[in-house]
KESEDO-185294 format. One line per field, with one value per residue (C-alpha): x negated, y, z; residue number from 1. Coordinates in steps of 0.1 Angstrom, whole numbers, plus 5000, padded with zeros to 4 digits. Each point is the difference from the previous one (the first is absolute). Layout:
KESEDO-185294
xx: X | ...
yy: Y | ...
zz: Z | ...
nr: NUM | ...
END
This chain:
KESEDO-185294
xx: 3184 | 5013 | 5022 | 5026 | 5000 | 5034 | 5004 | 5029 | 4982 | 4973 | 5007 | 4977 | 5008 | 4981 | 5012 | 4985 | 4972 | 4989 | 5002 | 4962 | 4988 | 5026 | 4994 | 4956 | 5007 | 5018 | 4975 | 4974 | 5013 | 5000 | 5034 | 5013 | 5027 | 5019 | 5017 | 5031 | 5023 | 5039 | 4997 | 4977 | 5017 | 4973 | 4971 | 4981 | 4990 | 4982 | 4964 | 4991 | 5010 | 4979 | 4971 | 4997 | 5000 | 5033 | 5023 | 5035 | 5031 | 5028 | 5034 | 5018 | 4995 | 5031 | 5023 | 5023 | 5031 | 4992 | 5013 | 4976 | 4966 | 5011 | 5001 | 4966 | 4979 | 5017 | 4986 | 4964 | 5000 | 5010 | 4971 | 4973 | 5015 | 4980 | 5000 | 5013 | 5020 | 4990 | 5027 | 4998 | 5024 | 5041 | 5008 | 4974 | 5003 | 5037 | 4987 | 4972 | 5021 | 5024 | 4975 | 4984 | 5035 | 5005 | 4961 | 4995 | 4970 | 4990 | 5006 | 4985 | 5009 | 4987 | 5026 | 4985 | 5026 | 5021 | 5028 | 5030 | 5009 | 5025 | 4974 | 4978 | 5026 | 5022 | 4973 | 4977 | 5009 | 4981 | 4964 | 4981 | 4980 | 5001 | 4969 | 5004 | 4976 | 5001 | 5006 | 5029 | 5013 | 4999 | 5019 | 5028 | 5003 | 5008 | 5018 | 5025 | 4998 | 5002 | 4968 | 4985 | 4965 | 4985 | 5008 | 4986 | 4964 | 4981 | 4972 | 4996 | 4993 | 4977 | 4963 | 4978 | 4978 | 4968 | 4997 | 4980 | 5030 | 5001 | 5027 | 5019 | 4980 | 5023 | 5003 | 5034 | 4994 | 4998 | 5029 | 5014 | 5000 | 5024 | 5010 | 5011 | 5000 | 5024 | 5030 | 5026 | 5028 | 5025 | 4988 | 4968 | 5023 | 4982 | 5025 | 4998 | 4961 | 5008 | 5029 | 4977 | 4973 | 5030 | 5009 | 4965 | 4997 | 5028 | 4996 | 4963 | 4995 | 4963 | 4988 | 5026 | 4977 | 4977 | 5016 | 5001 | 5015 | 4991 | 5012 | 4976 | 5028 | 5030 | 5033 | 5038 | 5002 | 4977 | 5032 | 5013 | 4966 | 4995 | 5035 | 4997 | 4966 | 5014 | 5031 | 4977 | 4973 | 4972 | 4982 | 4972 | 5001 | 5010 | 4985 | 5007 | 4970 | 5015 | 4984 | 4964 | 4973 | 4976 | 5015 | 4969 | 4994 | 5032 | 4997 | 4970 | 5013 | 5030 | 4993 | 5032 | 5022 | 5033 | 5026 | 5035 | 5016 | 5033 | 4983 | 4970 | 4976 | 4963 | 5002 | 4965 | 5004 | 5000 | 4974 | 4974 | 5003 | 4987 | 4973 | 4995 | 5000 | 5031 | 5023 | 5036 | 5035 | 5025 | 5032 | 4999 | 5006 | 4980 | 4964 | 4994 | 5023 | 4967 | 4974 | 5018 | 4992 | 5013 | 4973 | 4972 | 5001 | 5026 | 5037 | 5033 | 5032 | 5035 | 5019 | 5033 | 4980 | 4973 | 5001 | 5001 | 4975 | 4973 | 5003 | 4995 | 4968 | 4986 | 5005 | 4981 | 4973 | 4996 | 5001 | 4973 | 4978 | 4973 | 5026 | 4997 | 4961 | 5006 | 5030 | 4984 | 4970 | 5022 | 5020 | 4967 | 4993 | 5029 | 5003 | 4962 | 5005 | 5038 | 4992 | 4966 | 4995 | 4989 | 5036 | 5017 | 4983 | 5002 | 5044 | 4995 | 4980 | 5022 | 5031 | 4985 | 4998 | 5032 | 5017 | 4981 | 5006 | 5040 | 5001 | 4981 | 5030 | 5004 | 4963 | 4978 | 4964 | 4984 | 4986 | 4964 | 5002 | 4997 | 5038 | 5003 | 4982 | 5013 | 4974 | 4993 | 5034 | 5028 | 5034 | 5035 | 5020 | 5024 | 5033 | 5017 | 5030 | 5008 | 5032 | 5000 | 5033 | 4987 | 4980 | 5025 | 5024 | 4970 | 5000 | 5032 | 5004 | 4968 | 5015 | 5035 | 4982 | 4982 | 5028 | 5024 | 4965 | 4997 | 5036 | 4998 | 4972 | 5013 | 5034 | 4970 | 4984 | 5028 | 5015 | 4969 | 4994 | 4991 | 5010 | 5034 | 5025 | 5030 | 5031 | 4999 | 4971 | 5001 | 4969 | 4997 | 5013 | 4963 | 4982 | 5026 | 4992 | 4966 | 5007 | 5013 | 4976 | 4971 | 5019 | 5007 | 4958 | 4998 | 5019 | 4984 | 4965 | 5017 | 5014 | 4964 | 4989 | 4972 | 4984 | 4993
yy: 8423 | 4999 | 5032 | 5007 | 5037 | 5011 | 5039 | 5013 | 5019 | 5014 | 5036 | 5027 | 5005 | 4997 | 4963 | 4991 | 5018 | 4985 | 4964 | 4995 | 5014 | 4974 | 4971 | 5007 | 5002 | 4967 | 4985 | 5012 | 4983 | 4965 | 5000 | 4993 | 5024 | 4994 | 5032 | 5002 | 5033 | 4995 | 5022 | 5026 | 5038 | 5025 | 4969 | 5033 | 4978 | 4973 | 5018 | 5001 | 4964 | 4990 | 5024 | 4981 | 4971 | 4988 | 4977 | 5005 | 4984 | 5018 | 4978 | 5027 | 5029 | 5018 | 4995 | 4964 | 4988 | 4994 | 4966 | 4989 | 5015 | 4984 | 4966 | 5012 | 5005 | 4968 | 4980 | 5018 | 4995 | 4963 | 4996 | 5015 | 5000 | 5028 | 5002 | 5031 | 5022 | 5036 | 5029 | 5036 | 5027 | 4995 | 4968 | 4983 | 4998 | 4986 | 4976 | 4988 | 4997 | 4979 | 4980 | 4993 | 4991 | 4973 | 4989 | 5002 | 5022 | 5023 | 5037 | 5033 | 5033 | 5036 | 5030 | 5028 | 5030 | 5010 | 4997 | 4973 | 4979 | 4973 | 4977 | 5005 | 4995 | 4969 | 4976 | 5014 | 4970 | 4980 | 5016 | 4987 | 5032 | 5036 | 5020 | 5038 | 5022 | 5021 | 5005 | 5023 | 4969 | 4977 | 5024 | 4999 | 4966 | 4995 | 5029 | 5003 | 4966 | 4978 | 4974 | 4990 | 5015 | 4965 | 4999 | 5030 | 5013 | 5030 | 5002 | 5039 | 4992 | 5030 | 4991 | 5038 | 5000 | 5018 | 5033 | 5034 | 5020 | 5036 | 5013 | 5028 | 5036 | 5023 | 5039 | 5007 | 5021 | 4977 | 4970 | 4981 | 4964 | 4974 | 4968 | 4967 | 4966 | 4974 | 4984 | 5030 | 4982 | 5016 | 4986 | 5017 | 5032 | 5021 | 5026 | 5016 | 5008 | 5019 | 5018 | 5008 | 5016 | 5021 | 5008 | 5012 | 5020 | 5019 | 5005 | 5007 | 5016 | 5014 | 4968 | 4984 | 4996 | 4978 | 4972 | 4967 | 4968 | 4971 | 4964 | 4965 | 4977 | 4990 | 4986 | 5004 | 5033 | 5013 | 5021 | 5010 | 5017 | 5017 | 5015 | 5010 | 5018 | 5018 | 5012 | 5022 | 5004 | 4985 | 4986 | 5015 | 4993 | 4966 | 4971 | 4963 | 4980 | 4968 | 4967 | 5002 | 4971 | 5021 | 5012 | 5012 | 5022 | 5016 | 5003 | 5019 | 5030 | 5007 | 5023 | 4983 | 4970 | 4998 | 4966 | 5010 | 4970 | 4981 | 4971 | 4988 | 4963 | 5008 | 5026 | 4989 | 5038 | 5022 | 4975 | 5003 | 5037 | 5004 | 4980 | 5022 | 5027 | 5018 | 5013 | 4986 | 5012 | 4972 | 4992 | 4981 | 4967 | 4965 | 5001 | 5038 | 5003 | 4989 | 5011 | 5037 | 5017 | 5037 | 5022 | 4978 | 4981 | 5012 | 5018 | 4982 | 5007 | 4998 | 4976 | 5021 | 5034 | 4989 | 5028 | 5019 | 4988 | 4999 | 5033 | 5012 | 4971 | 5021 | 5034 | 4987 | 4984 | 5037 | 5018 | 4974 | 4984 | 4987 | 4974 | 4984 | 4992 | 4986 | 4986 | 4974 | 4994 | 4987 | 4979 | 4983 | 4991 | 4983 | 4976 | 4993 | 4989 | 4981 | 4986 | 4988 | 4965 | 4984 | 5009 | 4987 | 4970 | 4995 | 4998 | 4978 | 4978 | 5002 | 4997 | 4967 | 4989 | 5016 | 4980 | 4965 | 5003 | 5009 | 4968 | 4979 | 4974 | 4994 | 4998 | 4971 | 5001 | 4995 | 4964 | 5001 | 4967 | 4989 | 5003 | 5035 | 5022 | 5033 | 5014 | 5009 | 5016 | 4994 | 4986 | 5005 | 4968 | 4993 | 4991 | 4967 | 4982 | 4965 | 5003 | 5006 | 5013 | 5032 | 5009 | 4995 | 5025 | 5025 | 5003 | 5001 | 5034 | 5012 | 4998 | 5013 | 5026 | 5014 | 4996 | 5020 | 5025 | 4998 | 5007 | 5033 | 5009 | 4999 | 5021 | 5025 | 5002 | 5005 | 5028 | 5020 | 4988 | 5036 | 4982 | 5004 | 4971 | 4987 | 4986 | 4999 | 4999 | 4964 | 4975 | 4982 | 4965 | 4995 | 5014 | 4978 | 4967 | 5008 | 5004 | 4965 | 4982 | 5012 | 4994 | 4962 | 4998 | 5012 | 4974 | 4973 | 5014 | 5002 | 4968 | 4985 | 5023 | 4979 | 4993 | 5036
zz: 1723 | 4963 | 4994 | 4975 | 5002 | 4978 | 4991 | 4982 | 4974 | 4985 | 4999 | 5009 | 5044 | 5027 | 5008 | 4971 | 5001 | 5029 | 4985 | 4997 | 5036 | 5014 | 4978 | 5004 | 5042 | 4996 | 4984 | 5018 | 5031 | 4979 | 4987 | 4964 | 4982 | 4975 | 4980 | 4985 | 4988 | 4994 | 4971 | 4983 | 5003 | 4988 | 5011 | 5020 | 5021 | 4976 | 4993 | 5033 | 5008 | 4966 | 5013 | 5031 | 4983 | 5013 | 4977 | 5002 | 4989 | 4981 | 5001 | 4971 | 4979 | 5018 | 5027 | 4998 | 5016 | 5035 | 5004 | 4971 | 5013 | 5032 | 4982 | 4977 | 5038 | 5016 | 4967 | 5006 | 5036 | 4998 | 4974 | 5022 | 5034 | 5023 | 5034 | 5003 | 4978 | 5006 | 4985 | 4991 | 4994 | 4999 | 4974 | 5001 | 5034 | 4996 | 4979 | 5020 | 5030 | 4984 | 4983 | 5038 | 5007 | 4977 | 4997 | 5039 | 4993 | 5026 | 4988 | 5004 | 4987 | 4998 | 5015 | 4978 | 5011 | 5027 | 4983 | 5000 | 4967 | 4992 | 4985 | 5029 | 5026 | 4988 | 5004 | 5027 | 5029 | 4972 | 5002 | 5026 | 5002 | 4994 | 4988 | 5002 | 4976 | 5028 | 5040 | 4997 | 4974 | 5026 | 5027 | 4971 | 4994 | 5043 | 5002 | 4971 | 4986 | 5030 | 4995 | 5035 | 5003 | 5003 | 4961 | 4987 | 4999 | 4985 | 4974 | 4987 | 4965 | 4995 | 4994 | 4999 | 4973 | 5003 | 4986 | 5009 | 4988 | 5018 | 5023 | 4979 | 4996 | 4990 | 5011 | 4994 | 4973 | 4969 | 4988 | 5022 | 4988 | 5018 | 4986 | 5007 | 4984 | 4996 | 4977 | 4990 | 5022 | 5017 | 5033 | 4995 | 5005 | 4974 | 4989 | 5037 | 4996 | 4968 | 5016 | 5029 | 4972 | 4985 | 5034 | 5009 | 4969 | 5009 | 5033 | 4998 | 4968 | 5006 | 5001 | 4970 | 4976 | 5024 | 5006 | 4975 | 5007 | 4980 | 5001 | 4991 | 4987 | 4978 | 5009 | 4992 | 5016 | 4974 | 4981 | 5032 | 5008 | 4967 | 5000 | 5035 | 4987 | 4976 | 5022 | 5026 | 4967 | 5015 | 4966 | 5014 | 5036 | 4998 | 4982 | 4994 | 4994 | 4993 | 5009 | 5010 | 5000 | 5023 | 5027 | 5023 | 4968 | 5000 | 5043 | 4989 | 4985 | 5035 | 5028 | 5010 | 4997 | 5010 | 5005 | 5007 | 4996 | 5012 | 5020 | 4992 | 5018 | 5002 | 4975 | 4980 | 4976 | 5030 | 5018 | 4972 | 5001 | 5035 | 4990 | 4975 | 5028 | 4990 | 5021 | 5000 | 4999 | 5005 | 5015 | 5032 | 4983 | 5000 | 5012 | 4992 | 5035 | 5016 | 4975 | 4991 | 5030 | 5006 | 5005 | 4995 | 4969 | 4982 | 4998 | 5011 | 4971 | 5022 | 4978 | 4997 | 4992 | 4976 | 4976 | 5027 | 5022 | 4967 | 4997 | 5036 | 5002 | 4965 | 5017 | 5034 | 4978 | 4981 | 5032 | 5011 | 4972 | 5022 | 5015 | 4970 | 5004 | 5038 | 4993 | 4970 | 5020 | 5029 | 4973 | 4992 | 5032 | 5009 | 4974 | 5006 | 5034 | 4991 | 4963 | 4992 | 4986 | 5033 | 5013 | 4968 | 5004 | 5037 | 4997 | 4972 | 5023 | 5026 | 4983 | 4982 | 5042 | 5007 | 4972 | 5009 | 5040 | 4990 | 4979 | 5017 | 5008 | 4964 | 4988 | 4999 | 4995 | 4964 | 5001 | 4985 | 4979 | 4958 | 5004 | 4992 | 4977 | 5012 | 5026 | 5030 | 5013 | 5021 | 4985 | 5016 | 5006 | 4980 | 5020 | 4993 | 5018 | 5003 | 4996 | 4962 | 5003 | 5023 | 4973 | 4972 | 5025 | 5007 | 4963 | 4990 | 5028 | 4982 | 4966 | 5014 | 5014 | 4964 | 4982 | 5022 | 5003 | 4959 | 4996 | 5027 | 4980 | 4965 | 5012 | 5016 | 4969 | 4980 | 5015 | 4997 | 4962 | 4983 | 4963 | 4989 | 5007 | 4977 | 5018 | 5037 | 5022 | 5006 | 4996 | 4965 | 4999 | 4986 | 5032 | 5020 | 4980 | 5005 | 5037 | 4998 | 4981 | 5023 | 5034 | 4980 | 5001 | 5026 | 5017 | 4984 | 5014 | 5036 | 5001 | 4994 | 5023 | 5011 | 4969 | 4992
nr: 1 | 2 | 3 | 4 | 5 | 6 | 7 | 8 | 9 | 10 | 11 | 12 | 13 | 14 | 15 | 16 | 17 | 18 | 19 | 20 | 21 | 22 | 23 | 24 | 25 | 26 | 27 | 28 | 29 | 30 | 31 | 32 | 33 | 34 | 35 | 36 | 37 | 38 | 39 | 40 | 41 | 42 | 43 | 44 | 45 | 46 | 47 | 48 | 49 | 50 | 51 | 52 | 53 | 54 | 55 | 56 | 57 | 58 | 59 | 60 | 61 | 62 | 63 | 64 | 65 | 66 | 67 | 68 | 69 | 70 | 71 | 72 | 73 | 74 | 75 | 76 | 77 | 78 | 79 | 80 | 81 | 82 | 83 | 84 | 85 | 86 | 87 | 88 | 89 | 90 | 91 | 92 | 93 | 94 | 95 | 96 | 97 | 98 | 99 | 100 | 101 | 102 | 103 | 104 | 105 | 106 | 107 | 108 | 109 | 110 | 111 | 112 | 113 | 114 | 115 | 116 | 117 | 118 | 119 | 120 | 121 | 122 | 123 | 124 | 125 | 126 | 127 | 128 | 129 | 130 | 131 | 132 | 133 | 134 | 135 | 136 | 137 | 138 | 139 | 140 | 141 | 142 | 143 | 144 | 145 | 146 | 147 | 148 | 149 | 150 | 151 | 152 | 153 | 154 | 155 | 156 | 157 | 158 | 159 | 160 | 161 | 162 | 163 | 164 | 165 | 166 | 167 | 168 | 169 | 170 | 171 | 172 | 173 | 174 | 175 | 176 | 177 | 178 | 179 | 180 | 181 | 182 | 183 | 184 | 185 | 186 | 187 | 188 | 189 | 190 | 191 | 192 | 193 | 194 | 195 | 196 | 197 | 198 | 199 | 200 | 201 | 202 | 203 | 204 | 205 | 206 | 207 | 208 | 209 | 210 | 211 | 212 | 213 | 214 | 215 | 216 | 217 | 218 | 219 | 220 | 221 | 222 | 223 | 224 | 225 | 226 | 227 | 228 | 229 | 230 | 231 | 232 | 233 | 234 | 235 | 236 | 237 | 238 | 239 | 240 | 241 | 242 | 243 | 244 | 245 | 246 | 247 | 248 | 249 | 250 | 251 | 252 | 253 | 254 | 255 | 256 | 257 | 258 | 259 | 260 | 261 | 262 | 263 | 264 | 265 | 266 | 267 | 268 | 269 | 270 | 271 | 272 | 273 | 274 | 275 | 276 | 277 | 278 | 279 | 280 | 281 | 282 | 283 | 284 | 285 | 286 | 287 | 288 | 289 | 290 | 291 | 292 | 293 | 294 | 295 | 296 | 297 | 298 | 299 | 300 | 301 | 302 | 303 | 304 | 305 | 306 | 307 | 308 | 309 | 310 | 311 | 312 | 313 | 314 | 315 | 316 | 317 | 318 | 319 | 320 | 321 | 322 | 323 | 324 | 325 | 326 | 327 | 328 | 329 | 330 | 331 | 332 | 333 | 334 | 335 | 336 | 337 | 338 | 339 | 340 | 341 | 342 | 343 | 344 | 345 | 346 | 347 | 348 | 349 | 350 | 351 | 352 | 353 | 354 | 355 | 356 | 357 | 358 | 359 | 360 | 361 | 362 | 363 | 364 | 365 | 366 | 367 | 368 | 369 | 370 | 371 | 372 | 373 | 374 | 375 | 376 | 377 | 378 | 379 | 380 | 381 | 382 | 383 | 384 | 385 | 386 | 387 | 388 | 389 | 390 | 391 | 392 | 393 | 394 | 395 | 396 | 397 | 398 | 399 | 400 | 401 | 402 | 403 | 404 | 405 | 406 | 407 | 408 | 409 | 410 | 411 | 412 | 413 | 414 | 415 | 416 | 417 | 418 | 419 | 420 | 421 | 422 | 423 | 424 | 425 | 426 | 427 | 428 | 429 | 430 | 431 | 432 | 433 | 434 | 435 | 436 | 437 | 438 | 439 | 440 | 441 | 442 | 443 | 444 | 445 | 446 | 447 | 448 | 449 | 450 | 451 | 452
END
């Protein structure tokens, strides 16, 4: 299959990050993937894509009007037309899905957190399949957003990399070091975990001085934090690392990590830690419901009492130091036996069957002649009427549809613009004859629908 695989950014995330295991599993199994980001952000994300040899695709420097990246990937896709278009994370699915809409492309798109978005949910009867990063994703997308389990599937995108690293040694008697890794965002829930440390330092004062908590990672909460650290004066019990390439190194130095976040998908931070054979102290959220288990491989935070919670975990880990040992070397274990590569790659194989069986109806097979030049690969059908007035009104509800979706999504991004506005908080008159002029092109490609 040829594969348009569409990501809204760049940024440094765990979606992201992931890009290359995903796009080298694809490959493997004989199919070709094409990468394209909506926009750069911090571009995180881009080194490892340019170790593994990957090339990518980067439609702007920063984030456009909606309605005109739309038109940018319907331009792209009509010039090399995939078979598939694959999306990850919130607007770039939105965009793919309309896109598949008005292409009649097949789409796919990742579900990377348990949690419930406009962008995701507007245009979700368009994706033909749902791919959770995790199990407890895939729960949430039948549960809470309605999708029939014959469209969703699972592929945990954690691969373990080998390492030797020891489960944590520590006697209770020297410094305490927990930390965590991730963007400084306000769903990462931060703040709590350095209330819990002041907390612990005053309930537990012969062990105050043992504790640190450090953080791997930068982010818009970065003030926030700093303030916050200077409030309970913890400059020396709390530090904040800021962005680091090498994460196993900073793993390294933890007898502890700890993830007490709002909701989270697979969780790839707190993942990478049990490899690592740390011990972990999480919230019941995501994957780490499953992984995070109480009294074996880590400690469970009650959402609505995490400072309070963190500090009673610290005071039982005191009390009992050799929990951490056990506790780490249990962590290990299971995500040897749930995360290797040959798991990785057995979804990816089955999901590539999966996602041929479900669309078998509109496949046909590849014909091996000096007619086509693209390889050995199976193409999706491309659906034509013969009543050339079908396809002109199939188009026309396509192009209704965007612009009615543009327009919702202009207002949306409006109202949450963090630049000062003069006048009333209306859309220009420039963004609306934009608006226009696309859906006028946009017309013009529908109506010829089957030339494209």
């Amino acid at each position: 299959m040829k594969i348009h695989y569409l990501v809204t950014s760049l940024e440094t995330g765990g979606a992201e990050f992931t890009i290359p295991d995903i796009i080298k599993a694809l490959e493997q199994f004989g199919h070709q993937v094409d990468v394209t980001a909506c926009e750069a952000r911090d571009m995180g994300a881009a080194p490892y894509l340019e170790r593994a040899g990957i090339p990518y695709r980067l439609l702007d420097t920063e984030r456009r009007n909606f309605f005109l990246t739309l038109f940018r990937i319907l331009r792209l896709l009509i010039k090399n037309r995939p078979d598939i278009i694959w999306t990850s994370l919130s607007r770039a699915t939105l965009l793919g899905q309309l896109a598949g809409k008005i292409l009649n492309i097949p789409v796919v798109s990742w579900k990377n957190s348990a949690s419930i978005r406009f962008t995701t949910t507007v245009g979700r009867p368009f994706t033909r399949l749902w791919v959770a990063d995790s199990y407890y994703v895939a729960r949430f997308l039948h549960e809470k957003m309605n999708i029939p389990p014959e469209k969703i599937t699972a592929w945990p995108l954690y691969v373990a990399a080998p390492n030797t690293h020891p489960a944590p040694d520590w006697n209770g008697q020297t410094r305490l070091h927990i930390g965590s890794t991730g963007r400084l965002h306000e769903v990462k829930n931060y703040p709590l975990l350095i209330e819990g440390i002041a907390l612990f330092r005053e309930r537990h004062p012969q062990w105050a001085d043992l504790v640190h908590l450090s953080f791997a990672g930068d982010g818009p909460q970065r003030a926030e934090l700093e303030t916050l650290i200077q409030k309970y004066g913890l400059e020396k019990h709390v530090s904040l690392k800021g962005f680091q390439t090498n994460v196993s190194a900073f793993l390294s130095t933890l007898q502890l990590y700890a993830q007490p976040s709002r909701y989270e998908g697979m969780c790839l931070a707190a993942h990478e830690a049990m490899n690592m054979s740390l011990p972990v102290i999480a919230t019941p959220v995501g994957e780490m419901r499953n992984s995070v288990q109480p009294g074996k491989t880590g400690f469970l935070l009650q959402p609505d009492r995490i400072p309070e919670t963190f500090c009673d975990i610290l005071a039982e880990i005191f009390q009992n130091p050799s929990l951490l040992h056990r506790y780490g070397e249990a962590a290990k274990q299971h995500i040897q036996q749930h995360y290797s590569r040959e798991v990785f790659l057995q979804r990816c194989k089955q999901i590539s069957e999966r996602l041929l069986g479900d669309l078998e109806e509109t496949i046909t097979e590849y014909h091996a002649s000096t007619h086509s030049v693209r390889g050995n690969h199976f193409r999706f059908q491309r659906h034509t009427h013969q009543d050339g007035r079908l396809a002109f009104n199939n188009g026309f509800r396509a192009a209704l549809t965007i612009l009615i979706t543009s327009f919702i999504a202009n207002l949306w991004a409006g109202c949450h613009e963090r630049k000062p506005r003069t006048g009333n908080n209306k859309i220009s008159q420039r963004a609306c004859r934009k608006m226009v002029c696309g859906l006028g092109s946009l017309f013009h490609l529908y109506s010829h629908g089957h030339d494209i």
